[in-house]
N, C-alpha and C positions, 0 to 999 in steps of 0.2 A: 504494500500500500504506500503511495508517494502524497505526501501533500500540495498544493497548492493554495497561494494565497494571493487576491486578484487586489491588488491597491496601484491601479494607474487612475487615468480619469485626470481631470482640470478642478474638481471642485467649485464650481462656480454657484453651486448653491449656499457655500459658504464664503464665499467675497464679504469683506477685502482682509480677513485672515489666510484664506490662500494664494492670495498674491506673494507668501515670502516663506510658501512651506507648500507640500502633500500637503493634503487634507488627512492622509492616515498616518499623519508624524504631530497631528492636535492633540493635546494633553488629552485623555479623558481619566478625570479624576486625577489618579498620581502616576499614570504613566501614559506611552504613547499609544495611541490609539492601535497600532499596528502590533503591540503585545501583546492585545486580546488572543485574537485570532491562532498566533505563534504559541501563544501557551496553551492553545486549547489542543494544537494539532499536537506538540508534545508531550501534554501531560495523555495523551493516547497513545503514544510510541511511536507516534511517525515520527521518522530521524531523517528523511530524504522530503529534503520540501525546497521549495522553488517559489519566488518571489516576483511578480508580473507587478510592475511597475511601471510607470513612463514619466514625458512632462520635466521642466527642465530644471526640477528639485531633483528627481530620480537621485542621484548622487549623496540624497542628504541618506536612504537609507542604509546606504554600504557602512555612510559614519557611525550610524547608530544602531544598527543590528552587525554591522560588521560578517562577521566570520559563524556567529551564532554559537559559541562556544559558554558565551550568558547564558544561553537558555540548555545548554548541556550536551548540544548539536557539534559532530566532529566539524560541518561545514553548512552554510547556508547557499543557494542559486539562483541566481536575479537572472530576468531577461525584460526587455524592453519594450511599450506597447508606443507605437508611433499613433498619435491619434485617439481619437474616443470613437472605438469601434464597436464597442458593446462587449458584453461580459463575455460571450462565446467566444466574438473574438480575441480578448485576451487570452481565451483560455486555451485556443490553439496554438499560442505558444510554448505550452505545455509539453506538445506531442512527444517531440523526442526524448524529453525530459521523465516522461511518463515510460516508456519505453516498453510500452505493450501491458502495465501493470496498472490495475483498475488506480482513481486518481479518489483522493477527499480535497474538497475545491471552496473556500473559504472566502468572503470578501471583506476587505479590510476593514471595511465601515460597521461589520456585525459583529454585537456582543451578544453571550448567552449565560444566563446564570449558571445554570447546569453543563456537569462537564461532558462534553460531546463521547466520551472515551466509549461507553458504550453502544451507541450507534455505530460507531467506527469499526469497533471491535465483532461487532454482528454480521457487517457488511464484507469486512475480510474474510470471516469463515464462508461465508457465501457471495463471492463478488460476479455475480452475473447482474446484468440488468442498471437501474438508478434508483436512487434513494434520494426522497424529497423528505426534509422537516418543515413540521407547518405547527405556524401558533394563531388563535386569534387575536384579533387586533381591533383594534376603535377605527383605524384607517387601512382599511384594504385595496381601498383604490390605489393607494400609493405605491402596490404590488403586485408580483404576479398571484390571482387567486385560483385557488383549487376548489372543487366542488367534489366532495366525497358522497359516495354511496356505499352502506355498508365499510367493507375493509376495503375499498379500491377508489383510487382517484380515478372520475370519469371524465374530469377536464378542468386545464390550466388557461386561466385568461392571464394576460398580460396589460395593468394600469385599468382595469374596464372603471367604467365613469357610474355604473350601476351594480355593484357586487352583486356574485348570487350568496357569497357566503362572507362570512370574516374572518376565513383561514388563506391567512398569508404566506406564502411560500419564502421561507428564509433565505438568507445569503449562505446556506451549506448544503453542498451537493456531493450526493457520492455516487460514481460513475462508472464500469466496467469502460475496456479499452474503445469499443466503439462510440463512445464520445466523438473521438476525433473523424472517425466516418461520417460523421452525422455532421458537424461542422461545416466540413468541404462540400456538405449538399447546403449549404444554408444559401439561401439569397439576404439580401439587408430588407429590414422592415420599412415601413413608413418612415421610420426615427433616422434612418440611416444608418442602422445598425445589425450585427447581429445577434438576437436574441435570446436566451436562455432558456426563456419560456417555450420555442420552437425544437430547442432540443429535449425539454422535458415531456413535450407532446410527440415527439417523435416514438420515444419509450414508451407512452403511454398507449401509441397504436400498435405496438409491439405487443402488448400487455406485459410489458416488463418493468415496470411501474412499481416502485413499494413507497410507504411514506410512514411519517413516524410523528406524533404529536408534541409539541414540546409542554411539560408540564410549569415550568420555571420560567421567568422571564427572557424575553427576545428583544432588540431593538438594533434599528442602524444607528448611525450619527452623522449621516452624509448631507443633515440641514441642520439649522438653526435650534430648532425645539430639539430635533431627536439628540443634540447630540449635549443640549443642557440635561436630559433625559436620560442618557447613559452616563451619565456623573452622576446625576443624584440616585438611579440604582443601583453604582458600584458603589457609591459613600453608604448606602443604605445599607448591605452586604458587608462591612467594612467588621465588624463583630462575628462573622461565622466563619468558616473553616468551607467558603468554594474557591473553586480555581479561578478565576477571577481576581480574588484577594491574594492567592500567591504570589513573588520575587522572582523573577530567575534568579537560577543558581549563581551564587557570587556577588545577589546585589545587598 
């Protein structure tokens, strides 16, 4: 199992803080927003992870994740996203990287109270197929939604302006090799992009579709509120023993 972690983008919903940074190098709470994500893939035993960056900060994350031997990582692997192409397509830079071995695919702007480890851990015993986490949420439009029936997802919309449901499809996906198949068929959406959501419905006409509920809080921070929002859930959490609240090694 390899990690990936998707933090390119322009941040423009947060101007004019990201005029002189990533958006996933903002503090949340007492550390950098990009240390969520990296201690979640860690504290799950991915040791092989890969960092999909862009944007002409890129450089600031070499200074401050460096080598990843903080977080107890022999190495950490950056590649570069030229442009805001959409999540898919950062995420096809992955491929080689990935290297025929199913991928867990994280985006930088998502925090989770609960520690991913076991979803991870399910998916690798059995990595065929995709894995969707979905929480409800007060704004679902703001994401791609899923509509469950029973124990199957029967359809993912992408931002719809009229939910059917309030279960929002997280920033964590977990993916067997043909991901990357699925990719190279993608056309760009309306947004001029490629979408995520296309590749999760891709799976879903597959019927290779699982999805998993999150019981614990979810949130991005890639605007204004959300990401006042994920400070005050980490400070809130700041008394229990999740991961979240953990140091890497050596700090």
């Amino acid at each position: 199992m390899r990690g990936v972690i998707l933090a390119g983008g322009v941040g423009t919903r947060l101007l004019p803080m990201t005029r002189v940074t990533n958006k996933h190098l903002l503090p949340v709470y007492d550390r950098p927003m990009i240390y969520y994500p990296l201690q979640q893939l860690v504290h799950a035993g991915v040791r092989d992870i890969l960092v999909v960056t862009g944007g002409e900060h890129a450089g600031d994350f070499l200074k401050l994740l460096r080598n990843g031997q903080e977080f107890g990582l022999e190495h950490l692997r950056y590649a570069y996203q030229d442009g805001e192409g959409g999540i898919a397509d950062a995420l096809r830079l992955a491929e080689f990287f990935a290297a025929g071995e199913p991928v867990v695919v994280i985006l930088g702007d998502n925090l989770f109270q609960d520690p991913l480890a076991p979803v991870i851990d399910a998916f690798r015993r059995d990595p065929t197929g995709a894995q969707l986490l979905l929480k409800s949420v007060e704004d679902p439009e703001r994401f791609g939604v899923a509509t469950v029936e029973g124990d199957r997802v029967v359809r993912i919309v992408e931002k719809p302006r009229s939910p059917e449901t309030s279960l929002a499809v997280t920033g964590c996906y977990l993916f067997d090799a043909r991901v990357f198949e699925i990719i190279r068929t993608l056309e760009p959406s309306a947004r001029g992009e490629l979408e995520i959501t296309d590749v999760n419905n891709r799976y879903l006409e597959w019927g290779a579709l699982r999805h998993h509920e999150l019981s614990g809080w979810w949130t991005d921070a890639g605007t204004v509120p959300s990401l006042h929002r994920a400070a005050d859930l980490v400070a809130a959490d700041r008394g229990n023993v999740v991961l979240t609240r953990t140091h890497p090694a050596g700090g």
